[in-house]
GUVEX-295310 format. One record per residue: residue in one letter; x, y, z of N, C-alpha, C, O in turn. Coordinates in steps of 0.05 Angstrom, whole numbers, padded with zeros to 5 digits, always signed. Layout:
! residues N
AXYZXYZXYZXYZ
...
! end
This chain:
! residues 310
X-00825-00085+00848-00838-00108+00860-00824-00134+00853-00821-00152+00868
X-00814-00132+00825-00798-00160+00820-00770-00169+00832-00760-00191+00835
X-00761-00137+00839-00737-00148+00867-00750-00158+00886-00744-00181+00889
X-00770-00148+00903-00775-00151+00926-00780-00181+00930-00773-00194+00949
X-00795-00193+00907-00800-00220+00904-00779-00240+00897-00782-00265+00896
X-00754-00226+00893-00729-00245+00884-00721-00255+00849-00703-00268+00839
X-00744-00240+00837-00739-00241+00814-00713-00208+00799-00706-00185+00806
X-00710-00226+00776-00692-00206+00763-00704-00184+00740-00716-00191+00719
X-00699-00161+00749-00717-00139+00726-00711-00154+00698-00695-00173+00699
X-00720-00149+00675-00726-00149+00650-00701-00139+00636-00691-00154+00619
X-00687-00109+00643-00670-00100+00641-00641-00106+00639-00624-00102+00622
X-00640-00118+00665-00608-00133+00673-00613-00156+00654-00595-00158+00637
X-00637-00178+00652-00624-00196+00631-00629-00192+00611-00622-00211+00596
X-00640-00172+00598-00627-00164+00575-00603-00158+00564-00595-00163+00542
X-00589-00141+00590-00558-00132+00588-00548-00163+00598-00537-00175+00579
X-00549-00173+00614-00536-00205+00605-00523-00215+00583-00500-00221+00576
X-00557-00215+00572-00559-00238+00545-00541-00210+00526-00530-00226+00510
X-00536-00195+00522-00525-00179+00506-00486-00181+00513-00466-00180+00498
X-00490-00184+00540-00457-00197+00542-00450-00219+00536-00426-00221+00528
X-00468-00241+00537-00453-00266+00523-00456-00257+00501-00434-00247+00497
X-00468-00252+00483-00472-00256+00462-00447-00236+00449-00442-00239+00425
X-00430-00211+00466-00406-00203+00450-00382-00214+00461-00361-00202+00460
X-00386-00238+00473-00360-00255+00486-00359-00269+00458-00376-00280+00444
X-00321-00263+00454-00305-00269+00432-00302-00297+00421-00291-00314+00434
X-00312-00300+00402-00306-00338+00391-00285-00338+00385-00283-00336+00361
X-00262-00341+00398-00232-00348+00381-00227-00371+00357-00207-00375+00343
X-00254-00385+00357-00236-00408+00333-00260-00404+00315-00273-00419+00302
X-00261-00373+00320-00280-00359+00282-00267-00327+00287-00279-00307+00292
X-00239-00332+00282-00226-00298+00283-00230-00292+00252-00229-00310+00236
X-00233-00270+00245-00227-00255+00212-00200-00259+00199-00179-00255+00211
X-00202-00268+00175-00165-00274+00167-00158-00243+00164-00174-00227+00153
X-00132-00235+00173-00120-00216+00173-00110-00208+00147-00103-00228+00133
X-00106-00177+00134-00092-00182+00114-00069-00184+00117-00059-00193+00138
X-00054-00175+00092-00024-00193+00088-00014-00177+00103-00024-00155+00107
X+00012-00187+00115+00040-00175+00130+00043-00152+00110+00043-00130+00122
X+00046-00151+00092+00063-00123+00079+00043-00113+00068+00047-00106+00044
X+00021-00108+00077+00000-00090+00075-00012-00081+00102-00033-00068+00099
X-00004-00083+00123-00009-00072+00149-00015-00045+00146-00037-00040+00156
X-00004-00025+00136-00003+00007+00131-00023+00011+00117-00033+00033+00122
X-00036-00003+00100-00050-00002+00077-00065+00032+00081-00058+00052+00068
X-00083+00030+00099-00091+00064+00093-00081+00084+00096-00084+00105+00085
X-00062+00074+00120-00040+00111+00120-00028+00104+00090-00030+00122+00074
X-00014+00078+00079+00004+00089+00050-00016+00101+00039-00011+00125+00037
X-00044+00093+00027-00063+00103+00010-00064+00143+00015-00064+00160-00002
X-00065+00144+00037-00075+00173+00042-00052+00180+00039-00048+00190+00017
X-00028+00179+00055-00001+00195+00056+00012+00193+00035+00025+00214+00034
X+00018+00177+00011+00033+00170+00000+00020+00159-00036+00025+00138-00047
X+00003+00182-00049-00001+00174-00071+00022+00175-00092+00045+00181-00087
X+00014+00170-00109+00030+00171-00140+00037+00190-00149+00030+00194-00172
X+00057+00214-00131+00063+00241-00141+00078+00235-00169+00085+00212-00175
X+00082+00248-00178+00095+00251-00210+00102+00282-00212+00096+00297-00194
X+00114+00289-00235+00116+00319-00251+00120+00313-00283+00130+00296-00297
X+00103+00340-00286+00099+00338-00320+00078+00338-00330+00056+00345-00322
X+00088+00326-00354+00050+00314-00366+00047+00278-00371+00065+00265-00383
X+00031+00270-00363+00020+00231-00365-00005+00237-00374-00021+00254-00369
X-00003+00215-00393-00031+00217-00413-00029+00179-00409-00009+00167-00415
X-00052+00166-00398-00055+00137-00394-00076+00131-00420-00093+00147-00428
X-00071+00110-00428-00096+00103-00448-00097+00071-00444-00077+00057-00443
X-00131+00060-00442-00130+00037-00435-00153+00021-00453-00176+00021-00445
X-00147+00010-00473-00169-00014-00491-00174-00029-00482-00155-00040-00470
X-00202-00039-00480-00211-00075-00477-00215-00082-00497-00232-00077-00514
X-00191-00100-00494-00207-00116-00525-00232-00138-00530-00249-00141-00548
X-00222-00154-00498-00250-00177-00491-00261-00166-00458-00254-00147-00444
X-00274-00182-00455-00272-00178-00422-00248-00189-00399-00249-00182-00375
X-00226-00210-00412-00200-00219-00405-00175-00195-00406-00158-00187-00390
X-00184-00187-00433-00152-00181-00437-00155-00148-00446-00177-00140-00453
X-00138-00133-00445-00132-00103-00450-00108-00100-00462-00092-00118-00458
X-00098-00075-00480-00080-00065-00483-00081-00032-00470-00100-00016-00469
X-00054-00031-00462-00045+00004-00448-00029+00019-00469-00021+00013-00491
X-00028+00039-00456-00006+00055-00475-00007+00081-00458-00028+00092-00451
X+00019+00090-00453+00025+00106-00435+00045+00130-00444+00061+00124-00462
X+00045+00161-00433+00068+00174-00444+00077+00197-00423+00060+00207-00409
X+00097+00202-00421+00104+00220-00391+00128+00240-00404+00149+00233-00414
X+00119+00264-00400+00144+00278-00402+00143+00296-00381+00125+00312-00376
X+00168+00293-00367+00178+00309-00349+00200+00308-00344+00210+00286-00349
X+00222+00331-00331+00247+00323-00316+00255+00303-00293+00241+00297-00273
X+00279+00295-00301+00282+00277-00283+00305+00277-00264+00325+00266-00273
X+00308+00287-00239+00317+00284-00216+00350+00274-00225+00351+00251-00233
X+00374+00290-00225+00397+00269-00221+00411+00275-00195+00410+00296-00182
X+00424+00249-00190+00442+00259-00164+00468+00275-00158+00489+00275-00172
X+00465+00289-00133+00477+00307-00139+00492+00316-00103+00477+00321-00085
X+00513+00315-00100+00527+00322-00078+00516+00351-00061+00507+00349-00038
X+00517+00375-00075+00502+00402-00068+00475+00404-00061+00456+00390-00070
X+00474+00423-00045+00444+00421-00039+00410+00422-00051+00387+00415-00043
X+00424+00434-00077+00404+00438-00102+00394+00420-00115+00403+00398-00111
X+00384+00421-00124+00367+00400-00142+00374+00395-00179+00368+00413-00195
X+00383+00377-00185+00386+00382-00219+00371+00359-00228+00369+00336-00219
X+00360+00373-00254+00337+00363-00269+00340+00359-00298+00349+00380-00307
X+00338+00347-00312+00335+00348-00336+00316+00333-00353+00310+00309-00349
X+00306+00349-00372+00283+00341-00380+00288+00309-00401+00306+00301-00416
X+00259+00298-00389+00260+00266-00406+00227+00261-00417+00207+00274-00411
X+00230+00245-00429+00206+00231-00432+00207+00204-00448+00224+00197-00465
X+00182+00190-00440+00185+00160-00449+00154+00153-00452+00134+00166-00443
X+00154+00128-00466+00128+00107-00477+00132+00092-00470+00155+00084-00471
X+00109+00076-00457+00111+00053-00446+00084+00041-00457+00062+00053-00457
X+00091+00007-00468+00058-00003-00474+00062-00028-00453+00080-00040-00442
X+00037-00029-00455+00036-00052-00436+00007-00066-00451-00005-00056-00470
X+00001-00097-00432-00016-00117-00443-00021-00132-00422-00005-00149-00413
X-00050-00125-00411-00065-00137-00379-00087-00168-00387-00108-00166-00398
X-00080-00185-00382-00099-00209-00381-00111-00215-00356-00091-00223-00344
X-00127-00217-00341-00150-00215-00328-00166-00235-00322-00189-00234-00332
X-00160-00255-00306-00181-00275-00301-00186-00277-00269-00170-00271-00251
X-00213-00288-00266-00214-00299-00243-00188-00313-00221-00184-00312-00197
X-00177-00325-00243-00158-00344-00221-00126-00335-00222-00109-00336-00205
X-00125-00321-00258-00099-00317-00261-00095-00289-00269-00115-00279-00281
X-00075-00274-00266-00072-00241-00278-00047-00235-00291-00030-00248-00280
X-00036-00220-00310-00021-00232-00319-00014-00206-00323-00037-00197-00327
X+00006-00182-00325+00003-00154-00326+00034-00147-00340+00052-00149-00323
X+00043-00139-00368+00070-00137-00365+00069-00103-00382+00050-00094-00395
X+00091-00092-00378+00095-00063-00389+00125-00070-00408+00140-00089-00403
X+00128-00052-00428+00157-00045-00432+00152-00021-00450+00135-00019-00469
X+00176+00003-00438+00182+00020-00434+00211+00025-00463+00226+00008-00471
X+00210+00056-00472+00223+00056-00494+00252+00059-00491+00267+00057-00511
X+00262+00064-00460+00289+00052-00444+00300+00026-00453+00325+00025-00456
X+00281-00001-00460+00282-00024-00455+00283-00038-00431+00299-00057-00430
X+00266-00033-00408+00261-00041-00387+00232-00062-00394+00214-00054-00409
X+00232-00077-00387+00207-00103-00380+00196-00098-00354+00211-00093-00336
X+00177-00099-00351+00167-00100-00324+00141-00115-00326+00122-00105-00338
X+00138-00142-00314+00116-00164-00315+00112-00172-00282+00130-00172-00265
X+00090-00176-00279+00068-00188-00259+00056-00210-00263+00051-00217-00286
X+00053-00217-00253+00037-00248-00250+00026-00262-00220+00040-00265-00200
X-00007-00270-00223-00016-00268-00186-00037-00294-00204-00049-00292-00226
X-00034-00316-00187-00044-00342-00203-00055-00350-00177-00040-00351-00158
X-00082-00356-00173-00096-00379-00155-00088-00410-00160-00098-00425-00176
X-00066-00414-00141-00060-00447-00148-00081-00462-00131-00086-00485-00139
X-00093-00454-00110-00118-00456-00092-00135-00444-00082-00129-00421-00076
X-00157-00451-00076-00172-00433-00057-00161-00418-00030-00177-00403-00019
X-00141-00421-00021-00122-00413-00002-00092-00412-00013-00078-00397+00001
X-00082-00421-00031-00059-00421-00043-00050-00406-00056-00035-00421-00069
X-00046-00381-00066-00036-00355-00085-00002-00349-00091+00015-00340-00076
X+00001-00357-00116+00031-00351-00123+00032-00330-00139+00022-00328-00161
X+00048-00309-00122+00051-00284-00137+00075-00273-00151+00092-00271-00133
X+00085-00265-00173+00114-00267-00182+00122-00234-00196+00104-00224-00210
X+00142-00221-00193+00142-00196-00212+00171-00197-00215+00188-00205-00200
X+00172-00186-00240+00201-00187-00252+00212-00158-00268+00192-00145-00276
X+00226-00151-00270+00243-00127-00282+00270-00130-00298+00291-00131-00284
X+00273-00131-00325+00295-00139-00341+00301-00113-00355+00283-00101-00369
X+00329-00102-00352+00341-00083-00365+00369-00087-00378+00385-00098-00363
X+00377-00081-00401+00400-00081-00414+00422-00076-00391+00443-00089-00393
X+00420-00058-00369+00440-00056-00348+00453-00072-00336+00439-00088-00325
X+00481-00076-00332+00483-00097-00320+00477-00101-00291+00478-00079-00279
X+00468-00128-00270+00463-00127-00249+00452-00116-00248+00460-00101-00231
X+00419-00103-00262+00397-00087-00248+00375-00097-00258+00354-00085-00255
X+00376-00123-00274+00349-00141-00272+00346-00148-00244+00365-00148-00228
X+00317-00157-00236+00313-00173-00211+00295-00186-00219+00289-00181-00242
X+00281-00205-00207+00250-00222-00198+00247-00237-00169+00262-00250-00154
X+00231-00231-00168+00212-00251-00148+00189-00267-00149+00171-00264-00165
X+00190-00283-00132+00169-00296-00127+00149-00300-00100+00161-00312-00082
X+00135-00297-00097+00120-00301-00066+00102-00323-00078+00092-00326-00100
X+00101-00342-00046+00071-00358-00047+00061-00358-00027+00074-00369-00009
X+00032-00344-00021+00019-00336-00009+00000-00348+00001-00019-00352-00013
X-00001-00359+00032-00021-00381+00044-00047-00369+00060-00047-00361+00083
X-00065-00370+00045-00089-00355+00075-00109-00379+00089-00124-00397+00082
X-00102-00370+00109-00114-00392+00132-00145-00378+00144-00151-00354+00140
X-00157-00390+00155-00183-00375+00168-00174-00360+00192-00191-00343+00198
X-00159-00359+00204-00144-00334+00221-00132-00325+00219-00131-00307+00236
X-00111-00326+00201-00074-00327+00202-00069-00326+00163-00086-00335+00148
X-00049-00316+00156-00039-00311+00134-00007-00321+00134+00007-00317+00154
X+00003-00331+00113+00040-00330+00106+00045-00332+00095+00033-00347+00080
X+00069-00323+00089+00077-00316+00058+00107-00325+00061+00122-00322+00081
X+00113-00337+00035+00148-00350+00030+00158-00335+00004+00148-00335-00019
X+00184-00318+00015+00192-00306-00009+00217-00315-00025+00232-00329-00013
X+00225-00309-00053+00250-00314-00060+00255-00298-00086+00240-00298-00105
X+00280-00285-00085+00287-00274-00105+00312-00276-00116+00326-00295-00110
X+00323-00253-00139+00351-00267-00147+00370-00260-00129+00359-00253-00108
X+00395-00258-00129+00413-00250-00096+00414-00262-00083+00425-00253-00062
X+00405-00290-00083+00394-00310-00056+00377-00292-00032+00382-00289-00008
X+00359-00283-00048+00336-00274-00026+00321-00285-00015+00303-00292-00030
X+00317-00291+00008+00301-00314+00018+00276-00297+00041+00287-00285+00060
X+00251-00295+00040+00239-00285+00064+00218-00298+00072+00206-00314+00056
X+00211-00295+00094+00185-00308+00107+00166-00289+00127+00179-00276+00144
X+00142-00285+00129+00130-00279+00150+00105-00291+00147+00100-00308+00130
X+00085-00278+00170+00070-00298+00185+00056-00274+00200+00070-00257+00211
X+00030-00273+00200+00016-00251+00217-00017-00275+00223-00030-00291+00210
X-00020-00261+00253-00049-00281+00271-00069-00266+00275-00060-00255+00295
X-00092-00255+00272-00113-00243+00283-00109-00263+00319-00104-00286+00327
X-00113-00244+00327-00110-00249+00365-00139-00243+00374-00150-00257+00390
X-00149-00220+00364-00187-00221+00382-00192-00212+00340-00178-00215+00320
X-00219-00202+00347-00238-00201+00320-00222-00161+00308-00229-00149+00288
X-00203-00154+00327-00193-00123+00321-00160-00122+00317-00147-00106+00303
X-00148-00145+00333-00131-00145+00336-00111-00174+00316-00118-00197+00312
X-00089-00161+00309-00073-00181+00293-00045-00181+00301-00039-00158+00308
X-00024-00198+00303-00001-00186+00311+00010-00218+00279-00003-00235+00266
X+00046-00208+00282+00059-00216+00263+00081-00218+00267+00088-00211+00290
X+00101-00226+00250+00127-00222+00245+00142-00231+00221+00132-00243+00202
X+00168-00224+00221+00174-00234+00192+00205-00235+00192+00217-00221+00208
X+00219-00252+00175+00243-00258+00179+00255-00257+00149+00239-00263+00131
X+00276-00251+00141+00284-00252+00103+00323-00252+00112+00334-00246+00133
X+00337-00264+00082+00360-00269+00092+00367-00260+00059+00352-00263+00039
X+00396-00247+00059+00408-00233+00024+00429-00244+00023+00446-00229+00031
X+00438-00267+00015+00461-00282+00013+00478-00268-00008+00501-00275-00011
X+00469-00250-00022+00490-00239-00045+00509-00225-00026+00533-00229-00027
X+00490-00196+00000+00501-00187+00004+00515-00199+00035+00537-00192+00044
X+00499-00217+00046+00508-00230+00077+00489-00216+00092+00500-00211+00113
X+00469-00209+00091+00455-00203+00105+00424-00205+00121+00403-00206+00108
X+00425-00205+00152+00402-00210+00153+00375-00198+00171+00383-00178+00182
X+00355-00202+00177+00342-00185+00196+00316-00195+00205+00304-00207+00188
X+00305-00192+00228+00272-00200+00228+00260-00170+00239+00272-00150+00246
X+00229-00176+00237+00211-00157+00248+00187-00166+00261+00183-00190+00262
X+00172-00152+00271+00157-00155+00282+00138-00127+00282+00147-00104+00283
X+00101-00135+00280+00084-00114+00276+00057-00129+00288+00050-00152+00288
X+00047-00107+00296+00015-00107+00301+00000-00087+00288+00008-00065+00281
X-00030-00099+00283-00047-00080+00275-00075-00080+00294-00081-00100+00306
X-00087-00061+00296-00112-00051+00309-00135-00037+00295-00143-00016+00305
X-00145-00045+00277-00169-00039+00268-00199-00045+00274-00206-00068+00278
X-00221-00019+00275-00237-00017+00278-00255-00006+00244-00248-00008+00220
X-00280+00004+00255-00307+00017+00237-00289+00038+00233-00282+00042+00209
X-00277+00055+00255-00272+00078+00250-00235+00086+00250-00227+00107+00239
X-00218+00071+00261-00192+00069+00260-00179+00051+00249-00192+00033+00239
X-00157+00049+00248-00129+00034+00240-00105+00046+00261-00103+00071+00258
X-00094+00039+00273-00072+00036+00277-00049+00011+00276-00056-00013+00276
X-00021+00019+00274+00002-00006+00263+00019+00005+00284+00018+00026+00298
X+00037-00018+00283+00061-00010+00295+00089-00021+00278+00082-00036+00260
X+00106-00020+00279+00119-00046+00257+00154-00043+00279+00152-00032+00301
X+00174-00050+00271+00198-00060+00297+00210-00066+00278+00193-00079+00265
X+00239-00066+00262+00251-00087+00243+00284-00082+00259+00291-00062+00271
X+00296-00104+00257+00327-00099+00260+00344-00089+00249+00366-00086+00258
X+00336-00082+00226+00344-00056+00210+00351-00032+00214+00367-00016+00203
X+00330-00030+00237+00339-00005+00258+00308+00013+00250+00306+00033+00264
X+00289+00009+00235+00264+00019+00226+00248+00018+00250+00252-00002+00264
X+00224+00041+00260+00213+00031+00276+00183+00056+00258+00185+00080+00250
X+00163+00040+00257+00145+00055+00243+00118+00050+00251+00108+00028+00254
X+00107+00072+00255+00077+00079+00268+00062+00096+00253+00069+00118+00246
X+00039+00083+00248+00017+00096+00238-00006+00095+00247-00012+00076+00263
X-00030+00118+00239-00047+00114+00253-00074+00132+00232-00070+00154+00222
X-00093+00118+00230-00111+00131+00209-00141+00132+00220-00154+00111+00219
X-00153+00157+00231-00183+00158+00235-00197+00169+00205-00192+00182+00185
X-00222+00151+00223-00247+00157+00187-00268+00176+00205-00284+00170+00222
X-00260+00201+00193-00280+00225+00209-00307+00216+00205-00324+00213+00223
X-00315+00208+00164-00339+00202+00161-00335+00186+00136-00313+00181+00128
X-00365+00174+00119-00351+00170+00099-00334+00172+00083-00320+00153+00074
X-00332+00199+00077-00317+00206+00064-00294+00225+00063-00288+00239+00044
X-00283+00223+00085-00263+00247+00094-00246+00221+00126-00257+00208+00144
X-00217+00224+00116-00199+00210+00136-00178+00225+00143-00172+00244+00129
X-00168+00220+00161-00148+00230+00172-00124+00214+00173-00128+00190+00179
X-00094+00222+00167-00072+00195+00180-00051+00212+00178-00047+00233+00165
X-00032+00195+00200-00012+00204+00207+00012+00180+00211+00006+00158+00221
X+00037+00185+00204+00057+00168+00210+00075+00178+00229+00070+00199+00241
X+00104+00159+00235+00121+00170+00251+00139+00149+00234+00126+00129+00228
X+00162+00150+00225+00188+00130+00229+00212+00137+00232+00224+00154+00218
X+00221+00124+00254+00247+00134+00258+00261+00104+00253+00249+00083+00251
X+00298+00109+00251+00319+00091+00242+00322+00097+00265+00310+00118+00271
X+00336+00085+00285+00347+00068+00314+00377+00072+00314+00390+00078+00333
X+00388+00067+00279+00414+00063+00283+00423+00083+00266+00447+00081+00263
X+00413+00103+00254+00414+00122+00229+00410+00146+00248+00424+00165+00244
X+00392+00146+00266+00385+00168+00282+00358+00187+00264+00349+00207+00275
X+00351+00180+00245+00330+00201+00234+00307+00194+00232+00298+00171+00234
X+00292+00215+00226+00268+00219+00250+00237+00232+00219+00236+00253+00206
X+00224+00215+00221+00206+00230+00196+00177+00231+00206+00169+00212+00219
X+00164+00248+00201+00140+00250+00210+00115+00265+00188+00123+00284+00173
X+00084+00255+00187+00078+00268+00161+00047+00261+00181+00039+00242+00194
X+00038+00281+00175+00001+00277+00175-00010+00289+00142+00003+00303+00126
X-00033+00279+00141-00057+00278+00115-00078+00279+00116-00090+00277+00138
X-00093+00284+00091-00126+00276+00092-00124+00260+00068-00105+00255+00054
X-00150+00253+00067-00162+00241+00043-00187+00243+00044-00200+00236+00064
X-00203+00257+00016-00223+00267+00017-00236+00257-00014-00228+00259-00037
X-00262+00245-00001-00270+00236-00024-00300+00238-00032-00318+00230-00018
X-00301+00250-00057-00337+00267-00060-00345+00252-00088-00334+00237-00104
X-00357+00259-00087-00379+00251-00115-00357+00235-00141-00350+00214-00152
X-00355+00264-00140-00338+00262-00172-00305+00260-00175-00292+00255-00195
X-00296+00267-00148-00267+00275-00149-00256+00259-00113-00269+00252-00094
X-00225+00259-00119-00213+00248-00089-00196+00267-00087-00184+00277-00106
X-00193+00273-00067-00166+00294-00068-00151+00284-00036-00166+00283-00017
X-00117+00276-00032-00103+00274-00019-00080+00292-00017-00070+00304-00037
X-00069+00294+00014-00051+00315+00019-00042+00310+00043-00051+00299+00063
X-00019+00321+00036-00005+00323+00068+00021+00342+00068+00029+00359+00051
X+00033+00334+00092+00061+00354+00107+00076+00336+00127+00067+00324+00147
X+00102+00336+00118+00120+00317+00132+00134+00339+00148+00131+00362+00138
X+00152+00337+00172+00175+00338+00186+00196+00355+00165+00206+00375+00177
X+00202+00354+00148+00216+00360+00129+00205+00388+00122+00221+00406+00124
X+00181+00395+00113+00170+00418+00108+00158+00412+00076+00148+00429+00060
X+00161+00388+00074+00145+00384+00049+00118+00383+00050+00108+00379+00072
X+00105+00386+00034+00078+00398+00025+00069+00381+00002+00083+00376-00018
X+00042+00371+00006+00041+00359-00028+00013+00349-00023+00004+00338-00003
X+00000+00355-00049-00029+00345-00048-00031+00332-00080-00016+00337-00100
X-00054+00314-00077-00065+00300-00107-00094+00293-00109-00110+00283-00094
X-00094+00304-00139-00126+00305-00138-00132+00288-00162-00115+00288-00180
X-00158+00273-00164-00169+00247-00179-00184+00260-00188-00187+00276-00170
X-00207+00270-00215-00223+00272-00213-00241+00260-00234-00230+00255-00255
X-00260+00256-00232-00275+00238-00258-00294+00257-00273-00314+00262-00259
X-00294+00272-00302-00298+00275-00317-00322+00265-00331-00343+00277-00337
X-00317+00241-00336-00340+00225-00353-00328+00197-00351-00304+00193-00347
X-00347+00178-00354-00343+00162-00356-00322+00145-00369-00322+00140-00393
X-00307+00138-00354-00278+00122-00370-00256+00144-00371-00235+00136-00381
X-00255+00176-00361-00244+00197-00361-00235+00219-00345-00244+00242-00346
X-00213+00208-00328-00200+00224-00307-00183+00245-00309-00164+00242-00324
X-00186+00261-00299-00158+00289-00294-00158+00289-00274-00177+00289-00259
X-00120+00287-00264-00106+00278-00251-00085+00305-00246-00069+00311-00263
X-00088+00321-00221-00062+00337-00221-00045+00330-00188-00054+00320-00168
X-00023+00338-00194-00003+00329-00176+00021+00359-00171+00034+00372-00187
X+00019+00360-00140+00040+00382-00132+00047+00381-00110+00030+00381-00092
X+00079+00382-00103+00092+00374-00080+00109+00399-00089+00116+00406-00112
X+00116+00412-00058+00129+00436-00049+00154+00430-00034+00148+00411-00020
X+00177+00437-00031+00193+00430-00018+00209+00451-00015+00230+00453-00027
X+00202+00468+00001+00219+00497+00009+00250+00497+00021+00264+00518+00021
X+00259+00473+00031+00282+00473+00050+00308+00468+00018+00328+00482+00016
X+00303+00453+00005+00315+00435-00025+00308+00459-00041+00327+00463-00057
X+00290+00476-00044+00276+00501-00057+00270+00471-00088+00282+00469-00109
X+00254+00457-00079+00240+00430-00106+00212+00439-00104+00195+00441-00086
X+00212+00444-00126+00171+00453-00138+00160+00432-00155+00165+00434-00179
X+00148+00415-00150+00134+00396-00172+00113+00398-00182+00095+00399-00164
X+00104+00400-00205+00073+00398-00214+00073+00386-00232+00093+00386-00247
X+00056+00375-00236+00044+00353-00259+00013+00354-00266-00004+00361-00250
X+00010+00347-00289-00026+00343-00298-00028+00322-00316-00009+00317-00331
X-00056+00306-00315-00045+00282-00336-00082+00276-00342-00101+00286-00331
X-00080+00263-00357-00112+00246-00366-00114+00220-00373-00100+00210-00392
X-00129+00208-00361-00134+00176-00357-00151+00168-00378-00172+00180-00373
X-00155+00152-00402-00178+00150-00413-00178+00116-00416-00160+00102-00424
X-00197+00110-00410-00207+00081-00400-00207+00070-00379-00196+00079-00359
X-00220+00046-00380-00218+00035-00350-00203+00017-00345-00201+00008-00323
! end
């Protein structure tokens, strides 16, 4: 009857008012995360912290600021080798470290019984302003480095200015484009060695996906792509191929995560094999095992370790 009279059902302007209301505000987009975290969930799922051996982590608070670590790893260690085999020999090392912890500033440094340094540092110089720095000093010659990044976040848009020793110079810059979509690029220059390159990437995230794409002149071209079946169970897969190298790598995974334990895995192109499992124990107390297969190299890895603190 309400057509016949020239009026509009109840229905249609409901579905109306339901379309304006998901027409896109462009000048209130989501700030995107950083350029060199685009991958963020395929690295997480594909690409944990394999190891071999035994790691035993131990971690004190002393205040609610500050902590001391203490770390110990024994296993073989990989040397290089022309033949197709693999050679190993067994190592192990201690490493302590000392975490400070604030709201604005973080302060994180290790050294290792090698004599390697390894320090962090991520300081709020603003509410949008973040200078982030990490450094690595070894008795070796030419194999100290550092850097520095300072990190700008805008209410749409993110960028970051880099510099390290070598005359390393880099820059990029990534835009949220609708409320799913982000695109980017990035540019860096190595005056030690003369060299230079840009890139370019997008990301596509949803509730339930991620996908990336990434492009560098390097000759890298890298694709990932990660569905979330459910809470607690994901799926991801990569692709990267070199342009100018000609090689070709490919890997799918899960990540599965329950009550008490996480367990990740996957299988590359290569025929490698490798899963890692988290599991929590008790409070402040993880067991941690690690195993990657590699039939073509005939390389067997396993590892087990225990976390104690937080």
């Amino acid at each position: 009857m309400a057509a016949a009279y020239g009026q509009v059902p109840t229905t249609q302007m409901d579905t109306k008012a339901e379309e304006k209301s998901k027409k896109i505000d462009y000048f209130d987009l989501p700030c995107p995360i950083p350029y060199e975290e685009i991958q963020r969930e395929a690295f997480m799922s594909l690409k944990p912290e394999l190891f071999e051996g035994l790691r035993f982590d131990f971690t004190k608070g002393l205040n609610q600021k500050f902590a001391l670590s203490h770390s110990v790893a024994m296993g073989p260690t990989e040397l290089p080798s022309q033949s197709s085999e693999t050679i190993k020999i067994p190592t192990a090392h201690y490493e302590f470290g000392a975490n400070f912890i604030d709201p604005k500033l973080m302060l994180v440094g290790r050294v290792m019984t090698d004599g390697r340094l390894n320090a962090r540092l991520k300081c709020d110089l603003t509410d949008k302003l973040t200078l982030k720095g990490n450094a690595q000093l070894t008795s070796e010659p030419h194999m100290s480095h550092g850097m520095a990044t300072f990190d700008y976040k805008g209410s749409d848009y993110r960028a970051q200015f880099q510099m390290g020793n070598g005359a390393l110079f880099g820059a990029n810059y990534i835009q949220s484009v609708t409320p799913h979509l982000s695109l980017g690029g990035e540019v860096f220059w190595t005056g030690q060695h003369h060299k230079s390159g840009v890139g370019i990437a997008t990301r596509y995230n949803t509730d339930k996906m991620v996908a990336t794409a990434q492009v560098a002149s390097t000759g890298m071209v890298a694709l990932s792509f990660v569905q979330k079946v459910s809470e607690k169970v994901s799926l991801a897969t990569d692709f990267i191929y070199n342009y100018l190298s000609k090689e070709v790598t490919s890997s799918v995974g899960y990540d599965y995560i329950l009550r008490q334990c996480r367990l990740r895995g996957k299988i590359d192109s290569n025929g490698c094999t490798s899963a890692f499992l988290e599991e929590r124990l008790n409070m402040g107390l993880n067991f941690i095992l690690s195993a990657e297969i590699d039939h073509r190299k005939k390389d067997y890895k396993f590892g087990f370790g225990l976390t104690v603190g937080e």
